[in-house]
C-alpha positions in Angstrom: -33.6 208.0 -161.2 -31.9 210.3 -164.0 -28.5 211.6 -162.4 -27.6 213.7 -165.0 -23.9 212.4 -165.2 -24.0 210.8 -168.7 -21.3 211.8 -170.9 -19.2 213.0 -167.7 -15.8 213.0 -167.4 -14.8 211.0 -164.0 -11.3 210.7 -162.7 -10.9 207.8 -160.0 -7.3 207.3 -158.5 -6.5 204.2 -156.2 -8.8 202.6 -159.4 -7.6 199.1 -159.6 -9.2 197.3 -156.8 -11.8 197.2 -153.6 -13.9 200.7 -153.6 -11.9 202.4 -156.9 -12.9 199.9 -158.8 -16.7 199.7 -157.7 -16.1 203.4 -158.0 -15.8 203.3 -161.6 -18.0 200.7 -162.7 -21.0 203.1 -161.2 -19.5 205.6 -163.0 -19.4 203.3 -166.4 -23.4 202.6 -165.4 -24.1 206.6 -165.3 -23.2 206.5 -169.2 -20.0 208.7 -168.1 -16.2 208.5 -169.8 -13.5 207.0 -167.4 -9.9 208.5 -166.8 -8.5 205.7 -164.4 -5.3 205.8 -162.4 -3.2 203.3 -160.1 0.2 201.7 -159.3 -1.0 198.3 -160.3 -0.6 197.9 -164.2 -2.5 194.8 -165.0 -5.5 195.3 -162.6 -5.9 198.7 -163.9 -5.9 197.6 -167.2 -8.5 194.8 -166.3 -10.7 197.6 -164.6 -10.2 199.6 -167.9 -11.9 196.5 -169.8 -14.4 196.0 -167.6 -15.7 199.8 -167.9 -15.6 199.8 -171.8 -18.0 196.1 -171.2 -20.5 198.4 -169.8 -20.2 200.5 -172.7 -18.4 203.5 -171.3 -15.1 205.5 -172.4 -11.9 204.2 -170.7 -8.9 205.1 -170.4 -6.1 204.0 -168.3 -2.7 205.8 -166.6 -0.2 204.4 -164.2 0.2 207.0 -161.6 1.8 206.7 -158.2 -0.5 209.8 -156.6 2.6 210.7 -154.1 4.5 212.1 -157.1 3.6 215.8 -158.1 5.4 215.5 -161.6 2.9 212.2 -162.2 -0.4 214.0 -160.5 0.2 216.9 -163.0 1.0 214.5 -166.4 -2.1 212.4 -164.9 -4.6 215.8 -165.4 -3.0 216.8 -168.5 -3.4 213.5 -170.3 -7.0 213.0 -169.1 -7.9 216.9 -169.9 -5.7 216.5 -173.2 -8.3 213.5 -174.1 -11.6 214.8 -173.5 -10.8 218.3 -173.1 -11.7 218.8 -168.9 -12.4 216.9 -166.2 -15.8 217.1 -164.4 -15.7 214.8 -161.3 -12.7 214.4 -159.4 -12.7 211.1 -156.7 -9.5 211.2 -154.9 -9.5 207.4 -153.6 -5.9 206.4 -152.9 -5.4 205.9 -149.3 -3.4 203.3 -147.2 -2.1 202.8 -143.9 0.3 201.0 -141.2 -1.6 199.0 -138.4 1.6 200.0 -136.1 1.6 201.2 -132.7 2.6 205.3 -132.5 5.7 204.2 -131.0 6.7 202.1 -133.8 5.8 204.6 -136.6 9.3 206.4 -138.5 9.2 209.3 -139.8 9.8 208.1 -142.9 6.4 206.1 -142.2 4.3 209.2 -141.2 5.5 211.0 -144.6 4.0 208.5 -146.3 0.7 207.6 -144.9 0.4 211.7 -145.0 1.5 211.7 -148.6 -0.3 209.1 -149.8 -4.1 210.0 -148.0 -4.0 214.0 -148.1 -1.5 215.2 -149.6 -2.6 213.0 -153.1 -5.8 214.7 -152.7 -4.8 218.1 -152.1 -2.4 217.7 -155.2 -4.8 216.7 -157.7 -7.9 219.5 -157.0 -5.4 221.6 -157.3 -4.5 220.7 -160.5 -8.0 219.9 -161.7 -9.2 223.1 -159.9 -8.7 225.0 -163.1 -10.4 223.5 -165.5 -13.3 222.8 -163.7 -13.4 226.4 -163.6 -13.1 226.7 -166.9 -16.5 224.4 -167.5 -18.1 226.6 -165.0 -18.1 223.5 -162.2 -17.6 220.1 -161.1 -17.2 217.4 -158.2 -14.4 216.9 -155.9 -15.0 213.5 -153.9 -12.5 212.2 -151.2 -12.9 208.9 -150.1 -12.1 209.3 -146.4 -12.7 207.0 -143.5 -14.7 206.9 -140.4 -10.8 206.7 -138.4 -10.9 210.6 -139.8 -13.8 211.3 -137.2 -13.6 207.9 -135.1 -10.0 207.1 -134.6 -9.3 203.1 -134.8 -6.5 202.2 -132.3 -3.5 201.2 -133.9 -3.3 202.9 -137.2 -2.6 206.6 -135.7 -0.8 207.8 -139.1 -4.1 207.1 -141.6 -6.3 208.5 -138.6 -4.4 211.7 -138.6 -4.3 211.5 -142.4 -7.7 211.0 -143.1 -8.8 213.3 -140.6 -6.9 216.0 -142.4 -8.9 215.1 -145.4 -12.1 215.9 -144.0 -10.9 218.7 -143.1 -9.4 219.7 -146.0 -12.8 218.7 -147.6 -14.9 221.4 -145.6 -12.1 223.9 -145.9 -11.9 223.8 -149.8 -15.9 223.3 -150.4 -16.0 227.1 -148.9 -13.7 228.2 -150.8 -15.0 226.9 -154.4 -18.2 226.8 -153.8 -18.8 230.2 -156.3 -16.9 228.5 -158.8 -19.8 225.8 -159.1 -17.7 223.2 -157.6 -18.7 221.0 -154.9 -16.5 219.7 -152.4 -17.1 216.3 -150.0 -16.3 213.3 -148.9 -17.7 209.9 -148.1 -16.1 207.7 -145.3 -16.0 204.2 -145.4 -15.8 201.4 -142.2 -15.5 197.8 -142.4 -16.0 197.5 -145.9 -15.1 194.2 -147.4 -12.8 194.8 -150.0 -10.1 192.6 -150.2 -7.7 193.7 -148.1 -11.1 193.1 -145.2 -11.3 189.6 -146.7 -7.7 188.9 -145.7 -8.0 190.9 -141.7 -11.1 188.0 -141.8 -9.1 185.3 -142.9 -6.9 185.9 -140.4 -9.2 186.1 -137.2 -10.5 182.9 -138.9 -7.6 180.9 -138.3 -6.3 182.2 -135.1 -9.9 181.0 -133.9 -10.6 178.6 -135.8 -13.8 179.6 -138.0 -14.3 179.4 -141.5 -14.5 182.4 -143.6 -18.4 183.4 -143.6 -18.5 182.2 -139.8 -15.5 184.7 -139.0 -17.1 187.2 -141.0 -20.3 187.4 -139.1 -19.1 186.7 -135.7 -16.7 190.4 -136.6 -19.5 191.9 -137.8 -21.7 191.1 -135.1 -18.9 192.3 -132.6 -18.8 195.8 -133.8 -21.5 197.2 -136.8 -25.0 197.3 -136.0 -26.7 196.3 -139.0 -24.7 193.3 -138.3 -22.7 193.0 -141.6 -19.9 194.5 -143.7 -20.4 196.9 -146.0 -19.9 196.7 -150.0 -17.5 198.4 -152.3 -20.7 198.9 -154.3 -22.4 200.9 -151.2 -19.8 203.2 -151.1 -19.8 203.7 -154.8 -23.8 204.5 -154.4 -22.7 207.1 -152.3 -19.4 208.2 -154.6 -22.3 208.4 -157.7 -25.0 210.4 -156.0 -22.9 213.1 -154.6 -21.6 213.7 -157.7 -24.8 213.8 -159.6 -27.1 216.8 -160.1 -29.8 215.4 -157.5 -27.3 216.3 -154.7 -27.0 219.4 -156.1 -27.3 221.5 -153.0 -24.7 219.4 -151.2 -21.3 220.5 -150.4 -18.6 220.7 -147.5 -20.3 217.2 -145.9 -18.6 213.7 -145.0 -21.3 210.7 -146.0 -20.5 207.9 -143.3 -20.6 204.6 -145.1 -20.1 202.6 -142.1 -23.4 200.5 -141.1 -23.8 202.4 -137.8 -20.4 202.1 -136.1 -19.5 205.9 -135.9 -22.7 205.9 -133.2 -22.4 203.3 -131.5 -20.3 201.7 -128.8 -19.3 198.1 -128.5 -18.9 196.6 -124.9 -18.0 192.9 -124.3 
């Protein structure tokens, strides 16, 4: 299926691992040119590599996305290399698994800062230039906690929950610019930091790994298995290609069935 996305230019934060990095390798397979950004210098650069393999553009910019002076040199040094941005996937994210009780304020600025307001940062300051090409893609990775909250990470459910919202609010507002707003929401995908939440339930019950991992995922996801960064990448790809055209202001669940269902013992 022809997406029309070759020769794109795609900027993925939160690029270096799990779901950013998928992210960018669909991207690299659409024929489209790659402005990558994370914290982590080495794995970034890896992730760099791994795009120009596939025969795709790369380049590569550590940014920490809670840092407006770094969001701002971040869009100019992509839009100073290939002269605009067209697709914008806003996929840094994290999260405490604390108790509300045992969240500082300190901790809540964070989480806040680091899921929306990252994302709110950087359309703004793509915003114009997509304008200027007369449209593009804004993509935020959310979660299904922004719709479904998960008990014991209140902070990134109130974040992420913002960014859905922020999604549908913005997609109004741009949507006669040309630019299309959404966002795809992820559950129990196994990315790394999954693998190690597995690991762990392993050994407090004494299963090996791909025992653990279906025993979890029998527990709670009705198709019965974890989800792949490479799933939610499918999703990241299609929305922003030309066959979704008519798509704007909508969260994708990526989440096997779990938003629907109910798990009792």
């Amino acid at each position: 299926m022809e997406l029309g996305l070759k020769g794109k230019v795609v900027l993925v934060t939160g690029a270096s691992r799990g779901i950013g990095r998928a992210i960018a390798l669909a991207f690299a397979g659409e024929g489209c040119r790659l402005a990558l950004a994370s914290r982590t210098p080495e794995a970034l650069a890896a992730v760099a590599e791994e795009v120009e393999a596939l025969g795709a553009e790369a380049r590569h910019w550590i940014t920490d996305v809670t840092d407006p002076t770094q969001v701002e040199t971040l869009v100019e040094n992509a839009c100073r290399v290939w002269g605009g941005i067209d697709v914008l996937v806003n996929n840094a994210g994290g999260g405490y698994l604390k108790a509300f009780e045992a969240v500082s304020d300190e901790e809540w600025e964070r989480i806040v800062n680091l899921n929306l307001f990252s994302a709110i940062r950087l359309s703004r300051a793509v915003l114009p230039h997509m304008k200027e090409r007369g449209g593009g893609q804004i993509i935020n990775i959310a979660a299904l906690s922004g719709r479904v909250p998960r008990l014991g990470q209140i902070a990134s459910n109130v974040a992420k929950a913002g960014l859905i919202n922020f999604t549908e609010s913005l997609a109004a507002e741009v949507a006669r610019h040309g630019i299309r707003v959404n966002a795809v929401c992820p559950a129990a995908i196994l990315t790394e930091r999954w693998q190690e939440r597995v690991a762990r339930y392993g050994k407090e019950h004494g299963l090996p790994f791909e025992q653990a991992v279906m025993e979890l995922a029998g527990k709670s996801i009705p198709l019965g298995r974890f989800g792949l960064p490479e799933e939610v990448a499918s999703a990241v790809v299609f929305l922003a290609s030309e066959r979704a055209g008519f798509i704007t202001g909508v969260s994708i669940f990526v989440d096997g069935g779990m938003g629907r269902s109910v798990s009792i013992p």
